[in-house]
C-alpha positions in Angstrom: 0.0 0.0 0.0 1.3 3.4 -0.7 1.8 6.4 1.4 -0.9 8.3 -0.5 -3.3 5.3 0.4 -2.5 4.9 3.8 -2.9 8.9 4.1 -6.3 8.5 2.5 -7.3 5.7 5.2 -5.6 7.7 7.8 -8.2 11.0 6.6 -11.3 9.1 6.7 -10.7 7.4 9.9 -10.7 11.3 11.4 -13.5 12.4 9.8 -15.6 9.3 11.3 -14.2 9.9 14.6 -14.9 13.7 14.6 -18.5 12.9 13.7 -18.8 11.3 17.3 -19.8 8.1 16.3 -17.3 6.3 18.7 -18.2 8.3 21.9 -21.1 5.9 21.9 -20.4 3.2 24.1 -23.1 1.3 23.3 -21.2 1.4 19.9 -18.4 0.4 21.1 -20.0 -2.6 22.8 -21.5 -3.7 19.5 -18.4 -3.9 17.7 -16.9 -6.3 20.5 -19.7 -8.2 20.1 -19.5 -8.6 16.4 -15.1 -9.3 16.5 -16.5 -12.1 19.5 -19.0 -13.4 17.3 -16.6 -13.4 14.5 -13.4 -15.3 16.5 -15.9 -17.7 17.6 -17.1 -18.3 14.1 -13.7 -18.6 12.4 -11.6 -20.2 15.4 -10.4 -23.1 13.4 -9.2 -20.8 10.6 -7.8 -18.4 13.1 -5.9 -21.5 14.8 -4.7 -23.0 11.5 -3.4 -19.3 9.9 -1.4 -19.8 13.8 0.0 -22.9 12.6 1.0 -22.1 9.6 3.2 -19.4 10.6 4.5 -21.1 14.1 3.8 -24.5 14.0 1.8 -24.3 17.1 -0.7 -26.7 18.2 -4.5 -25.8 18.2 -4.8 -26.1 22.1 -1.6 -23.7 22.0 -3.2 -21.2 19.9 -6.2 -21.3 22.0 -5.0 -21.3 25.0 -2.1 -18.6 24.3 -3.7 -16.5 21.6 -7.4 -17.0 20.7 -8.6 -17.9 23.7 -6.8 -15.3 25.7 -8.9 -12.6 23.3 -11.8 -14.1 23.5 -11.6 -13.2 27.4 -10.5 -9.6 26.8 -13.2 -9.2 24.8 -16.0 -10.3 27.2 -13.8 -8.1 30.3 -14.4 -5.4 28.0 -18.0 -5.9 26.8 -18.8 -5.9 30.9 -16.9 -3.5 32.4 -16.7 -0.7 29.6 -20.0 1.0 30.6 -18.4 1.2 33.8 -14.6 2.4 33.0 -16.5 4.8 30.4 -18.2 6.8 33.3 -16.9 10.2 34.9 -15.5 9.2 38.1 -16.6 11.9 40.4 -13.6 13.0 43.0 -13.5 15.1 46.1 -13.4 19.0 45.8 -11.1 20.6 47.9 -12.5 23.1 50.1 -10.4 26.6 48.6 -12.9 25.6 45.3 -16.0 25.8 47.7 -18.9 25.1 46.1 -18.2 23.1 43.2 -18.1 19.3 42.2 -15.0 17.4 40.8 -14.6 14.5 37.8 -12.4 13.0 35.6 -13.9 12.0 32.1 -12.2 9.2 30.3 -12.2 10.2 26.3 -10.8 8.2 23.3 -7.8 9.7 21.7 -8.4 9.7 18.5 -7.0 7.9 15.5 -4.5 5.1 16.7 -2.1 3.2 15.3 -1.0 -0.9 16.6 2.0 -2.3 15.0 2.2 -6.0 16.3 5.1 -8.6 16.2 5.1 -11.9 15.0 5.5 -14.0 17.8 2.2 -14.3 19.6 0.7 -12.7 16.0 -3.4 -13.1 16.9 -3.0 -12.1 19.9 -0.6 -9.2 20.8 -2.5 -7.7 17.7 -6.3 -7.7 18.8 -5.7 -7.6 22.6 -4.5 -3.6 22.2 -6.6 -3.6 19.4 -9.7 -4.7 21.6 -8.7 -1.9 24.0 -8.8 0.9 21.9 -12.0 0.1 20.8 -13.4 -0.1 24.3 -12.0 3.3 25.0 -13.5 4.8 21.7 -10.9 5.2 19.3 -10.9 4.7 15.6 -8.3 2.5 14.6 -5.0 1.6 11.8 -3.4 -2.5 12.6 -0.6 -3.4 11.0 0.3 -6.9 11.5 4.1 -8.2 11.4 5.1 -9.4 7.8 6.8 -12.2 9.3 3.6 -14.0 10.4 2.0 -13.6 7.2 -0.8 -16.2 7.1 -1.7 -14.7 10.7 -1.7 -11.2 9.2 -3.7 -12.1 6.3 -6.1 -14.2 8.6 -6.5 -10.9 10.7 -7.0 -8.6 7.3 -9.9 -10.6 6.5 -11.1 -10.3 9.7 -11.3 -6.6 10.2 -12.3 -6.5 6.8 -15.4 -8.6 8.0 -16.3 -7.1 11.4 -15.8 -3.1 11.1 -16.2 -0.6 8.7 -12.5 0.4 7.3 -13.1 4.3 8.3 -13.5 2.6 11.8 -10.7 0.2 11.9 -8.4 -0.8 9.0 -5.8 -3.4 8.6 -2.9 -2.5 6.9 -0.7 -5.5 5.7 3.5 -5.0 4.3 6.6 -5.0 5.6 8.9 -2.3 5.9 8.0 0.0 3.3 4.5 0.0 5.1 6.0 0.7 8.5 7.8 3.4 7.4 5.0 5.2 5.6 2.8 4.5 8.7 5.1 5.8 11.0 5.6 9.1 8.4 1.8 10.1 9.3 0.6 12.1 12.3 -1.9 9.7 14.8 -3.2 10.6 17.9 -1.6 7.7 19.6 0.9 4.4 18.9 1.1 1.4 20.5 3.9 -0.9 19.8 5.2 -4.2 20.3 8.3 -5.9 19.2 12.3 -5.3 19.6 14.0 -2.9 21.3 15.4 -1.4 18.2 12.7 -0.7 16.3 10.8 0.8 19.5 13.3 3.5 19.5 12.1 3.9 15.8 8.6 4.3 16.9 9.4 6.7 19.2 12.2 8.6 17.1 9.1 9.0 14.6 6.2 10.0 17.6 8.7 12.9 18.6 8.3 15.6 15.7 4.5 15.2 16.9 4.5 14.2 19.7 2.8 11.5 20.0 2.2 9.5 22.9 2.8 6.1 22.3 3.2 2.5 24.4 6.2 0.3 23.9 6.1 -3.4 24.3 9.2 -4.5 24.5 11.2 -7.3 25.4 14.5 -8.2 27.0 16.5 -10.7 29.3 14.1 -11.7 32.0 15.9 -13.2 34.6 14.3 -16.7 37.1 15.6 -17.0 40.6 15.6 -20.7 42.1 16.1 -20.6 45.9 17.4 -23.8 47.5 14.3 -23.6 49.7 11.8 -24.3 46.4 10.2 -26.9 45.7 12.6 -28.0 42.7 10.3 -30.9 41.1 7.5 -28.0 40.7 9.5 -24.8 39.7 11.4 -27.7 37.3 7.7 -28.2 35.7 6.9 -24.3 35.6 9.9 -23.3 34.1 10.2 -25.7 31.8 6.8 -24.5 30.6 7.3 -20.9 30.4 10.7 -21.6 28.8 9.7 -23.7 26.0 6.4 -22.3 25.1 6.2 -21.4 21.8 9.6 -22.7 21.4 10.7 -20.1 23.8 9.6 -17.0 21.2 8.2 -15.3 24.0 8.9 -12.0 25.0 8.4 -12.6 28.8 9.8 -16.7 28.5 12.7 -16.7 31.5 15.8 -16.0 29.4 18.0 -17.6 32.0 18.2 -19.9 35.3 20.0 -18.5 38.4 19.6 -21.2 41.0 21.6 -21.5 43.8 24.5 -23.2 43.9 23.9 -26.2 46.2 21.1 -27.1 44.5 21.7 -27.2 40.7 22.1 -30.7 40.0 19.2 -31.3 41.3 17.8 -28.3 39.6 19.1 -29.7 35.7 17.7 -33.3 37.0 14.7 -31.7 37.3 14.3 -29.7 34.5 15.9 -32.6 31.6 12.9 -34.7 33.6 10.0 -32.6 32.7 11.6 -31.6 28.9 11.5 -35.4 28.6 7.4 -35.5 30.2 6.1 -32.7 28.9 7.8 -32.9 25.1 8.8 -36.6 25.1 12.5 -37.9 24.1 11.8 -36.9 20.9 10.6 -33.2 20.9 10.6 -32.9 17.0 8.6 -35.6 16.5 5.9 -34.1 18.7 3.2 -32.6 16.6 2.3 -30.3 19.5 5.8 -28.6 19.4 6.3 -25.8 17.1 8.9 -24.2 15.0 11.2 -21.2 14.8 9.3 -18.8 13.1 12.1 -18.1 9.9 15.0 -19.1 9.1 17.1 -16.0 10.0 15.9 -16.8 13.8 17.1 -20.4 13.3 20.6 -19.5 12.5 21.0 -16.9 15.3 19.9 -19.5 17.6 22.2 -22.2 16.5 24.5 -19.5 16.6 24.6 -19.1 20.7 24.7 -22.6 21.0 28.2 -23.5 22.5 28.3 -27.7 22.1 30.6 -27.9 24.9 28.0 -26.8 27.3 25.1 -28.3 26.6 23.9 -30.5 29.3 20.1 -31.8 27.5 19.1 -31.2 23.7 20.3 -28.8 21.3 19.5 -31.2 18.2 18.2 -29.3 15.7 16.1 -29.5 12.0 17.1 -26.6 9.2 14.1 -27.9 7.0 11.3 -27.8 9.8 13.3 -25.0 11.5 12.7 -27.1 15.0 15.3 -26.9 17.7 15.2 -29.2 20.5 13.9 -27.6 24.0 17.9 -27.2 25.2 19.6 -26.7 28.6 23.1 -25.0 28.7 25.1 -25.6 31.5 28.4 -23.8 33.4 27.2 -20.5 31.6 28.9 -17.3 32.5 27.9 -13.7 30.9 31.3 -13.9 28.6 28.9 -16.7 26.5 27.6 -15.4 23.9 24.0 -16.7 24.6 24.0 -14.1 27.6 24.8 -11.0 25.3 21.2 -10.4 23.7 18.0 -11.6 24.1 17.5 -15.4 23.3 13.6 -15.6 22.1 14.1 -19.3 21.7 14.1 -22.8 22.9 17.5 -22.7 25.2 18.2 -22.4 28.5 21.2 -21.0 30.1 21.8 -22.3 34.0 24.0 -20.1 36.3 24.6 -19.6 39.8 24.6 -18.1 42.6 25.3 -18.0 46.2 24.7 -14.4 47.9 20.5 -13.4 47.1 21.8 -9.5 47.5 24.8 -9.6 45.9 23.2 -11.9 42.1 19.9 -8.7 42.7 22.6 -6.0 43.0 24.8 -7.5 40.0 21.1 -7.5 37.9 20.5 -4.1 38.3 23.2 -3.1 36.6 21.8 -4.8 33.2 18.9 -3.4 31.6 15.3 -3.8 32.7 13.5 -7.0 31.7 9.9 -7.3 30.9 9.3 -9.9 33.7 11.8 -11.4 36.5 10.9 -14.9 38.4 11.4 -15.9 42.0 11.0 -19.5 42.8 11.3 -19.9 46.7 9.3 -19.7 50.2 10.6 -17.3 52.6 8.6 -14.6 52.5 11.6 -12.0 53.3 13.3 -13.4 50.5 10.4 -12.5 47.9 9.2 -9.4 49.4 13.2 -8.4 49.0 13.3 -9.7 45.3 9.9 -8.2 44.4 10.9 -4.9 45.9 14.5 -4.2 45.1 14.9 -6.3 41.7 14.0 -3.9 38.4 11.8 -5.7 36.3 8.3 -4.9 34.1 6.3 -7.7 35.9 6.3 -11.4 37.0 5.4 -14.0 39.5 6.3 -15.9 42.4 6.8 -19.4 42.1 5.6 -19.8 38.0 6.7 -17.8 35.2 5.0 -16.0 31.6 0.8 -16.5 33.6 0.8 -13.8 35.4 0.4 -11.5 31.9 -3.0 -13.9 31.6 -5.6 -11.7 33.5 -7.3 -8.6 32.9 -7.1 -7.3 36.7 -3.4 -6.4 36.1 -1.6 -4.2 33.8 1.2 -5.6 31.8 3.8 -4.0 30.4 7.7 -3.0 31.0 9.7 -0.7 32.9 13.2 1.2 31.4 14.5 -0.8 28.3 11.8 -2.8 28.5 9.0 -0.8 27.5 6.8 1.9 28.6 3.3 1.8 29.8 0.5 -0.8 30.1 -2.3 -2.6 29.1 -4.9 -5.6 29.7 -8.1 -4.8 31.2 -8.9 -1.6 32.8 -5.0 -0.5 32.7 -5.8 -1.2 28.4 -8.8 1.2 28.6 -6.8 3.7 30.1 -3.7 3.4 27.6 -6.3 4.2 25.2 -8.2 7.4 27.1 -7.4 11.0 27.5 -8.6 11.8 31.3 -9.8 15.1 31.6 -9.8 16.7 34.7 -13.1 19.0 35.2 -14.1 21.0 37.8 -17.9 22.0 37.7 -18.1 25.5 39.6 -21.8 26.3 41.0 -22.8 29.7 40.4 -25.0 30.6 43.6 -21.8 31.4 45.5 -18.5 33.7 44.2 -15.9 33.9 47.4 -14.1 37.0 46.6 -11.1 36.0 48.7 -9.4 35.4 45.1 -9.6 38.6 43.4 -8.0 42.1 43.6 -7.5 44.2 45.3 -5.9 41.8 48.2 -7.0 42.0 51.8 -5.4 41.0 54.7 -8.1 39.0 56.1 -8.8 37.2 52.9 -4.9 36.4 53.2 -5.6 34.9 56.3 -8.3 33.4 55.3 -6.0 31.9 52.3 -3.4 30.7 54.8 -6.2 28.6 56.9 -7.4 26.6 53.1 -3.5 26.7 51.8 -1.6 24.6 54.5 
């Protein structure tokens, strides 16, 4: 699409939204109901267009993408009336009489640009969001996912009118002539490098935007936790999605004394949960492109590999791998690894591995297997991270009564739920004055009892 085109879509989505129509929640509401109806209609196709891109299994798809929307969507359809209302807030006395609100408005036209990893999902989610708050809105979809993308052009195509929402599909040309126009607000997930794109390109308007990011998020294993369990949860939250997600635990700290039990553990449940023979298991996907592949295989290090590391060019499968003895010299600690390995390090002084942490940049999630509760209110506190859990890793991003989103390098601001409804609304702050009543205290000339009077409201 060209740049004219994408102006011309751009135009017409402004000219709907400054007709008003999506100030209407009940509008808004209808058009949730009709993307429901729609995913509910077309969830095999939706699955399959998943599969195609990332070889993940149908329960997968559900469970991580489809599913996951659906339940957005009905949080939304409920509880928009109520996030849509003026929340009325006390008055303080100087502004005697008068009445106090904050009014939650839509921002305008928006923008999503979505990565390829979790492609259904981290695409509607926000999108879903910004419809509950009342904007009109542009998608673009990675290229990288493209049976998903095409999938979801049909889709919006199907549900809302394209002055409404509009899916734009491309690759970089696309991107570039998206991010060339002026939008009322961007939301963005993906790398690091191209969010300091997005937000190079929001600057000349400035634009507010959200950044999704990513980076190394780090998983703590006490010697006090229960290692079969935190084995089973991290060897789930590793290797889902064949580790291409952006808040997977990059890498294992676990305390020394306890890490050949740990690896035990963990080569245990690879072998339970994916069987002996991971690429042979239809219900294990695939790296998402060649070009991934080969930076993967490229941080393997052969001599360190304790379980795994087998992998298949032509089905772009690599087995769910453990890495053992790793320091940060390796090369698989010097970016982010969005794949099927995991590193194992350790560590004997709590303060000492949280202090050393600090000093990287801040991950999207950190992860603190243990039971003492000092220990985790310490970690939880003092360790910089975008969001997590305590004893499992990657859930805690699956509920709409918490905001997700990352903190520094990570990413900035939040969504899911009522934290998404906000992302996507202006809050005005209005003060209703009454007119029965005029104190004069506040006007010229000044008198010294009204400056008393000032001194007993001002203190």
């Amino acid at each position: 699409m060209t740049e004219s085109e994408i102006k011309t879509k751009i135009d017409a989505q402004r000219k709907f939204f400054a007709e008003g129509h999506t100030y209407d929640v009940s509008y808004r509401i209808n058009a949730l109901k009709r993307l429901r109806r729609y995913i509910h209609e077309h969830v095999d196709e939706l699955n399959a267009a998943i599969k195609a891109d990332l070889g993940k299994s149908e329960f997968e798809s559900y469970m991580c993408e489809t599913g996951l929307t659906l339940a957005e969507i009905s949080y939304m359809i409920k509880n928009t009336p109520r996030f849509a209302r003026d929340k009325h807030v006390l008055t303080a006395l100087v502004q005697f009489h008068s009445s106090s609100f904050i009014k939650s408005v839509p921002y305008g036209t928006v923008l999503i640009m979505s990565p390829w990893n979790y492609p259904f999902l981290l695409t509607i989610e926000p999108l879903v969001d910004a419809i509950a708050a009342g904007n009109t809105c542009i998608v673009k979809p990675s290229a990288y996912s493209p049976n998903t993308s095409e999938a979801i052009r049909k889709m919006i195509k199907s549900v809302f009118a394209p002055e409404y929402v509009t899916c734009i599909t491309g690759g970089r040309e696309e991107n570039k002539s998206l991010l060339a126009q002026r939008f009322d607000y961007i939301f963005f997930t993906g790398s690091k490098n191209v969010g300091r794109e997005v937000l190079k390109a929001a600057a000349p308007n400035l634009t507010p935007v959200t950044l999704e990011l990513g980076g190394k998020s780090p998983c703590i294993v006490d010697k006090e936790a229960n290692i079969k369990l935190a084995a089973r949860r991290i060897v789930f939250g590793k290797y889902l999605n064949c580790g291409q997600t952006c808040v997977a635990p990059d890498y294992i700290y676990v305390e020394e004394s306890i890490k050949d039990q740990f690896i035990k553990a963990v080569k245990h449940e690879i072998s339970r949960q994916y069987t002996d023979s991971a690429l042979s298991n239809p219900d294990y996907g695939k790296i998402i492109n060649e070009k991934h592949f080969k930076r993967l295989v490229g941080l393997l290090d052969e001599e360190k590999i304790a379980y795994g590391g087998y992998h298949d060019i032509k089905k772009l499968q690599i087995e769910p791998t453990v890495m053992d003895n790793v320091t940060w010299d390796d090369k698989i600690m010097g970016e982010e690894i969005f794949g099927p390995i995991m590193p194992v390090l350790t560590f004997t002084n709590l303060r000492e591995l949280v202090s050393f942490l600090n000093t990287k940049p801040h991950p999207l999630a950190g992860y603190y297997f243990g039971k003492n509760r000092k220990k985790i209110k310490y970690v939880t506190t003092e360790l910089a991270f975008g969001g997590g859990c305590i004893n499992d890793c990657v859930v805690h991003l699956a509920t709409n009564n918490m905001g997700f989103g990352g903190f520094g390098e990570s990413g900035i601001g939040a969504y899911h739920g009522k934290a998404g409804f906000d992302t996507f609304s202006h809050k005005k702050s209005i003060l209703d004055k009454k007119r029965w009543i005029d104190l004069p205290m506040r006007y010229q000339p000044y008198k010294k009892l009204y400056g008393l009077m000032l001194k007993m409201f001002l203190k």
